[in-house]
N, CA, C and O of each residue as an XYZ file, in Angstrom:
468
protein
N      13.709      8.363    -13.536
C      14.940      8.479    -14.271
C      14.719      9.198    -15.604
O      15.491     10.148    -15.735
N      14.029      9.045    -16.450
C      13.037      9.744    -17.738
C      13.599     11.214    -16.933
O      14.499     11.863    -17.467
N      13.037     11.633    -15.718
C      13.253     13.439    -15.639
C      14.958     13.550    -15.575
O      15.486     14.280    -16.414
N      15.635     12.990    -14.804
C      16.701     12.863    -15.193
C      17.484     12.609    -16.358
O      18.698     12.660    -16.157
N      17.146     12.369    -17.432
C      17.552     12.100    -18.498
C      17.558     13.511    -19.227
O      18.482     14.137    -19.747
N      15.981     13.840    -19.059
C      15.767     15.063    -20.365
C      15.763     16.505    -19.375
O      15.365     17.568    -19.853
N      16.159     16.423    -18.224
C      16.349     17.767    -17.218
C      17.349     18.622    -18.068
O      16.953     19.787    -18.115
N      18.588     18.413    -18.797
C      19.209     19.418    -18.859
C      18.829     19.874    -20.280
O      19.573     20.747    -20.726
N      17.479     19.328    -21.370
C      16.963     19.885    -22.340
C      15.686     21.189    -21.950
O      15.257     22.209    -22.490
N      15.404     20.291    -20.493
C      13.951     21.144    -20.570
C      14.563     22.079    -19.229
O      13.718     22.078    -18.334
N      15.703     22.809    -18.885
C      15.915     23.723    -18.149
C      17.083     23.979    -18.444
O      18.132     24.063    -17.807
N      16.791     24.096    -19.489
C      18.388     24.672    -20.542
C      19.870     25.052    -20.332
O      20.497     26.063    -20.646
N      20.216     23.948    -19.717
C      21.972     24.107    -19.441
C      22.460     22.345    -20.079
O      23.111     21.603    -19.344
N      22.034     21.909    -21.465
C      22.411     21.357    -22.334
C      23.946     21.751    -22.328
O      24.809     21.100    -21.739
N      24.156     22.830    -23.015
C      25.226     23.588    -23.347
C      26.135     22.711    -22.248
O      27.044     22.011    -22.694
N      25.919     22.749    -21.018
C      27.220     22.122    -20.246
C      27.685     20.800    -20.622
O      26.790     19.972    -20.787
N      28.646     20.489    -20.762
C      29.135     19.271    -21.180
C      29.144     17.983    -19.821
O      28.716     16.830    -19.764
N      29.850     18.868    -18.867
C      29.733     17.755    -17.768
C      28.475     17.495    -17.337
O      28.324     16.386    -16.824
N      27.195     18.455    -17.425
C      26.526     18.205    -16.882
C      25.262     16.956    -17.724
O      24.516     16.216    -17.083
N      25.317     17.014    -18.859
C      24.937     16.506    -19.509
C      25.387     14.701    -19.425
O      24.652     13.722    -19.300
N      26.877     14.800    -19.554
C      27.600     13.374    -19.467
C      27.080     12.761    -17.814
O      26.564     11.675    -17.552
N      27.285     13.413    -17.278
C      26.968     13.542    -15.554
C      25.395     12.520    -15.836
O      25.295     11.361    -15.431
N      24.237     13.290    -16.632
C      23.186     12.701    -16.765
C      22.935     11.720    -17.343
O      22.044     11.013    -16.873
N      23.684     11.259    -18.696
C      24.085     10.461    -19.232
C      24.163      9.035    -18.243
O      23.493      8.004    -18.288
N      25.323      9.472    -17.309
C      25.998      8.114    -16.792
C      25.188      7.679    -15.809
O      25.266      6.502    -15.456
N      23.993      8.836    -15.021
C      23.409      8.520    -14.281
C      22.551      7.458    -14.777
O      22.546      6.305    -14.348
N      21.725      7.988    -15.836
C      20.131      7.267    -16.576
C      21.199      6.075    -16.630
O      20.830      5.215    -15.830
N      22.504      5.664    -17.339
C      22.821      4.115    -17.255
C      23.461      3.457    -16.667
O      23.939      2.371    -16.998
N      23.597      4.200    -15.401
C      24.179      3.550    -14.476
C      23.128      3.136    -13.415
O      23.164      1.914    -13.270
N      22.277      3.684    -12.688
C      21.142      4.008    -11.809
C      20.294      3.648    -12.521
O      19.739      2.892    -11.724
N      19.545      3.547    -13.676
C      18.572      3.359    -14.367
C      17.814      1.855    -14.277
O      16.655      1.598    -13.951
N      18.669      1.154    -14.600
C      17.708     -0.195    -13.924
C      17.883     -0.480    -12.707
O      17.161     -1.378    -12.275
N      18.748      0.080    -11.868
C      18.607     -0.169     -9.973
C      17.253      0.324     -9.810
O      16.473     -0.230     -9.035
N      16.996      1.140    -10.366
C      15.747      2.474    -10.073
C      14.470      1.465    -10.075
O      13.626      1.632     -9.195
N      14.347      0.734    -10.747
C      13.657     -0.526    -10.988
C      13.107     -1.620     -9.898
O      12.029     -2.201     -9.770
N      14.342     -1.634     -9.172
C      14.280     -2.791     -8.536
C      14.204     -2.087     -6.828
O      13.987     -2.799     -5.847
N      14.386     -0.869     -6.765
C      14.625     -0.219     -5.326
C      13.318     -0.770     -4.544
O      13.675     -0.782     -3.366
N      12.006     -1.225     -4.611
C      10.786     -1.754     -4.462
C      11.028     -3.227     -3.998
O      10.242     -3.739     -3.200
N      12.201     -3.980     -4.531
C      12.064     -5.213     -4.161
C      13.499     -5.610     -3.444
O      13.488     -6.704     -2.880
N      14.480     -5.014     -3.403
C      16.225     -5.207     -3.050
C      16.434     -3.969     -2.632
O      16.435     -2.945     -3.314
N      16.691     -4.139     -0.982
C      17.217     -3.177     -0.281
C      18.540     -2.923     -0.690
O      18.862     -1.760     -0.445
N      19.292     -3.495     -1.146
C      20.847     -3.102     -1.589
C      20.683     -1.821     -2.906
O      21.307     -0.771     -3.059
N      19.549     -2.461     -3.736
C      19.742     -1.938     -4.993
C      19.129     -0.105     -4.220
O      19.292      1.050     -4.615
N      18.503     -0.638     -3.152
C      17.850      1.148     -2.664
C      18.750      1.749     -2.237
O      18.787      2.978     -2.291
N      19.879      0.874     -1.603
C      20.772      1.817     -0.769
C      21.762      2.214     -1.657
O      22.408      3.136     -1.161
N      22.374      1.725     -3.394
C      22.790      2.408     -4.242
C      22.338      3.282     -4.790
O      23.092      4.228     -5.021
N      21.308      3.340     -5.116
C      20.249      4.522     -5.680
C      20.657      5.326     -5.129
O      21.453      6.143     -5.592
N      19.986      5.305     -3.369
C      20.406      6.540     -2.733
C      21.677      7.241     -3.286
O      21.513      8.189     -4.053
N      23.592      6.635     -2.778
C      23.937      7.377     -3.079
C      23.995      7.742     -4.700
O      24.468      8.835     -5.011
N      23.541      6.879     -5.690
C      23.156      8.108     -7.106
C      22.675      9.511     -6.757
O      23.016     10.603     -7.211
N      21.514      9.071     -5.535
C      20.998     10.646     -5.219
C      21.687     11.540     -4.871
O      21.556     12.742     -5.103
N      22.587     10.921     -4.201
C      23.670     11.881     -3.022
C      24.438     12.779     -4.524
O      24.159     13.869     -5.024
N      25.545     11.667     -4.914
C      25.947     12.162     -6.307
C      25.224     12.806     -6.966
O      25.832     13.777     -7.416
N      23.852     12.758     -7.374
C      23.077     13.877     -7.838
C      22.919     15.629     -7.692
O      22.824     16.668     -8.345
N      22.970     15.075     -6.336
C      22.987     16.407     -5.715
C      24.033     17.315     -5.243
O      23.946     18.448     -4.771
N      25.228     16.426     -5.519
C      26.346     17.577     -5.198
C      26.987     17.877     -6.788
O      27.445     18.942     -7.201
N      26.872     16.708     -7.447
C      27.712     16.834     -8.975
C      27.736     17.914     -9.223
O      28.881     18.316     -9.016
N      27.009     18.810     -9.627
C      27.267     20.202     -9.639
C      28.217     20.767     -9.367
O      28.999     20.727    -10.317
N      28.560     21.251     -8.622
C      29.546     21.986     -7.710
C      31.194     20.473     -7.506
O      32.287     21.040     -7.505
N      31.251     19.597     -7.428
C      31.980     18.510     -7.904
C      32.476     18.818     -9.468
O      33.693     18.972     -9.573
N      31.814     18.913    -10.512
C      31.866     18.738    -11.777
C      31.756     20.113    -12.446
O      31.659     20.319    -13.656
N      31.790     21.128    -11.344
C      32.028     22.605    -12.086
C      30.960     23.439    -12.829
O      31.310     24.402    -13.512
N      29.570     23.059    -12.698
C      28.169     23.504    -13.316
C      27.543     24.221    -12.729
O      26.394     24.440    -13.112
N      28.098     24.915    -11.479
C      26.858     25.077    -10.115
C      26.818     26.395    -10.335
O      26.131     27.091     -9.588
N      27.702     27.094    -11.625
C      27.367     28.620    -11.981
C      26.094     29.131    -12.664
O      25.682     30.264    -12.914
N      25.638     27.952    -12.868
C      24.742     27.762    -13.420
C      22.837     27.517    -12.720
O      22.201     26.464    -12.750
N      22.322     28.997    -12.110
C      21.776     28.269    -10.920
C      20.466     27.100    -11.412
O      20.126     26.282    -10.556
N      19.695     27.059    -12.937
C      18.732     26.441    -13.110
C      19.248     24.489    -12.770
O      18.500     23.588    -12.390
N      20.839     24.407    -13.109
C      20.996     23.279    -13.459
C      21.225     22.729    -11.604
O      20.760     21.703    -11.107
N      21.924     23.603    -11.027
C      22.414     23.010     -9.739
C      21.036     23.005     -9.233
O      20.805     22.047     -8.495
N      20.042     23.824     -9.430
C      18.483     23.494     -8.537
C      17.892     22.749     -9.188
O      16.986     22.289     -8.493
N      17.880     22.404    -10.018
C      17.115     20.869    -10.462
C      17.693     19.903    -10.178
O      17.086     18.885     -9.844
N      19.392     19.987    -10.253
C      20.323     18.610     -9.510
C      20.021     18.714     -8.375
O      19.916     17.514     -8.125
N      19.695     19.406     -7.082
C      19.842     19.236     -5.821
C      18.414     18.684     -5.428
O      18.133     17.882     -4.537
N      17.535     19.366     -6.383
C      16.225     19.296     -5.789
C      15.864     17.630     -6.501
O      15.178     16.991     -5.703
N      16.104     17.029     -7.481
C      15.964     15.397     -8.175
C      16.767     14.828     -7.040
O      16.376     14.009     -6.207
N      17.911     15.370     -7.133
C      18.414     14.156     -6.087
C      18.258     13.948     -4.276
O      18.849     13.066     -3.652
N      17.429     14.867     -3.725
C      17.173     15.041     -2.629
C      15.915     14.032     -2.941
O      15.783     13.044     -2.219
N      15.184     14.222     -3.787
C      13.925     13.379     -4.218
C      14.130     11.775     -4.522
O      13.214     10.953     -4.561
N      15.336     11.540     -4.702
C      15.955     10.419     -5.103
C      16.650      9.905     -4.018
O      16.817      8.686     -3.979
N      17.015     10.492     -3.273
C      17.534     10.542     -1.316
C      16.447      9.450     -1.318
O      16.456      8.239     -1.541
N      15.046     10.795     -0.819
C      14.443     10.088     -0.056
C      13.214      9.058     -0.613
O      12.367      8.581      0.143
N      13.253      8.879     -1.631
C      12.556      7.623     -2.757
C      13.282      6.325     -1.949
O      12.675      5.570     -1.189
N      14.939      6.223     -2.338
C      15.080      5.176     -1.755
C      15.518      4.833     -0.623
O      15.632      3.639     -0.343
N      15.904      5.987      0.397
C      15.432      5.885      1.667
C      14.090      5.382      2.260
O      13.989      4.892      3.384
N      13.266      5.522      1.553
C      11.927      4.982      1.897
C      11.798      3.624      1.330
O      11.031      2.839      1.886
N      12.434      3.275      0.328
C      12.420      2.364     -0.294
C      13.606      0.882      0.828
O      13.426     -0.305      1.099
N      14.164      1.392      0.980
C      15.266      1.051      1.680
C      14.724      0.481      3.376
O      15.175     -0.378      4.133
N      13.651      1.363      3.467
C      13.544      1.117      4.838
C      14.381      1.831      6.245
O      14.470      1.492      7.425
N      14.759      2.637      5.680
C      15.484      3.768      6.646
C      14.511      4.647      6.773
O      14.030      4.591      7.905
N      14.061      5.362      6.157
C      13.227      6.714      6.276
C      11.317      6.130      6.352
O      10.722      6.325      5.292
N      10.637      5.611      7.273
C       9.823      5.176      7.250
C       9.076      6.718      7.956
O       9.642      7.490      8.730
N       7.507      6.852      7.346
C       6.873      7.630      7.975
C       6.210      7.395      9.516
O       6.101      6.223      9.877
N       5.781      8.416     10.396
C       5.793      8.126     11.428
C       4.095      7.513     11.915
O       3.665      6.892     12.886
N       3.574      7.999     10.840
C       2.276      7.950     11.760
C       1.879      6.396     10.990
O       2.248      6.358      9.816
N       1.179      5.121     11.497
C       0.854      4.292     11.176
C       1.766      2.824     11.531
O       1.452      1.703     11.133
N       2.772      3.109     12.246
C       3.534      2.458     12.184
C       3.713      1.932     13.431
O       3.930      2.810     14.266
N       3.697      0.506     13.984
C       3.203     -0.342     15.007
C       4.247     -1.523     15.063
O       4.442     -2.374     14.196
N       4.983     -1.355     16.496
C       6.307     -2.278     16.199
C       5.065     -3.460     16.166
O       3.853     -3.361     16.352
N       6.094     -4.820     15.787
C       5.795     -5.960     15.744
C       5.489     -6.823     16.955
O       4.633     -7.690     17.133
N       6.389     -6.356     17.693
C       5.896     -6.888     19.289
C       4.845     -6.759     19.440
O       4.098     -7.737     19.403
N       4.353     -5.432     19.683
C       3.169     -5.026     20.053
C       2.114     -5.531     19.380
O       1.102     -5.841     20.007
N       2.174     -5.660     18.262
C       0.591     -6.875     17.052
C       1.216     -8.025     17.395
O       0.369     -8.514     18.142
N       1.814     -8.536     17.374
C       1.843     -9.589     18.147
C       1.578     -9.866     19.959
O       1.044    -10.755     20.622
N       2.068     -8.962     20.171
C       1.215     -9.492     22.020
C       0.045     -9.230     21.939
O      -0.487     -9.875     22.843
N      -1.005     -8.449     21.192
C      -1.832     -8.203     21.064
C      -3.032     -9.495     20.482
O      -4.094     -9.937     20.923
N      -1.992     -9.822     19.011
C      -3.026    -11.096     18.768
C      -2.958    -12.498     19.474
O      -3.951    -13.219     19.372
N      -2.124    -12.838     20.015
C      -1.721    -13.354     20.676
C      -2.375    -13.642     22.289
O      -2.174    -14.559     23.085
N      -2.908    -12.885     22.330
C      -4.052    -12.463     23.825
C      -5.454    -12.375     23.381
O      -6.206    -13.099     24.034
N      -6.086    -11.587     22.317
C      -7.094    -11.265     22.331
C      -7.520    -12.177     21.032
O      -8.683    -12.563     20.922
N      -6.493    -12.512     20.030
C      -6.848    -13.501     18.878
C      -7.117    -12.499     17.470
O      -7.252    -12.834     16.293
N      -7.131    -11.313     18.032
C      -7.470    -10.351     16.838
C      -6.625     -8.850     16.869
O      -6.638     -8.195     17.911
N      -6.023     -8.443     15.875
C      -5.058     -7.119     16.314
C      -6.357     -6.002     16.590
O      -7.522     -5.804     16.243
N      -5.164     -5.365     17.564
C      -6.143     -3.754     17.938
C      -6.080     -2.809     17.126
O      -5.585     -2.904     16.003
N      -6.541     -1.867     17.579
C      -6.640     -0.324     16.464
C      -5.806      0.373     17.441
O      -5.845      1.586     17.239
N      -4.936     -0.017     18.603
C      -4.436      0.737     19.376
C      -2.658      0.745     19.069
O      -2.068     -0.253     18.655
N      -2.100      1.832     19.311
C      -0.948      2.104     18.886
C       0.113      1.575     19.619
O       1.273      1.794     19.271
């Protein structure tokens, strides 16, 4: 949230008003959910859409003439998508991942989990 805050100083479309307030409301609105997305799936699945809102505000809020500001909004909040998509438990990566059945029939028979997928 910190890059979100100081994005429209350090890629210079300050000057926009909405886009600035836009950032504003995000850092205190989203800002302590951002916190908790690690422990409360609800608080991840609001985040997300902050992200969503992140990433279109632009073009919503009239800034997107602007291309440094709409590519740092699209590209934070796609990053903010999938933070708490992952966080959330929707977007899980693929490799490592072993339903529960399966470690369980496994220990359950042999007394010890496998290395098998």
């Amino acid at each position: 949230m910190t890059w979100v805050a100081f994005s429209p100083w350090i890629w210079g479309f300050a000057d926009k008003n909405a886009a600035v307030a836009n950032h504003v409301f995000l850092v205190f609105s989203f800002g302590p959910m951002v916190l908790m997305i690690a422990s409360l799936r609800p608080a991840a699945i609001v985040t997300m859409a902050g992200g969503v809102w992140l990433a279109l505000s632009p073009w919503i809020l009239g800034y997107a003439g602007d291309h440094q500001a709409w590519l740092s909004e699209l590209v934070t909040g796609l990053l903010l998508i999938a933070l708490s998509a992952s966080a959330a438990g929707i977007m899980r990566p693929a490799h490592g991942r072993r339903s529960t059945r399966a470690l369980t029939r496994t220990v359950a028979t042999s007394g010890q989990p496998s290395s098998q997928g």
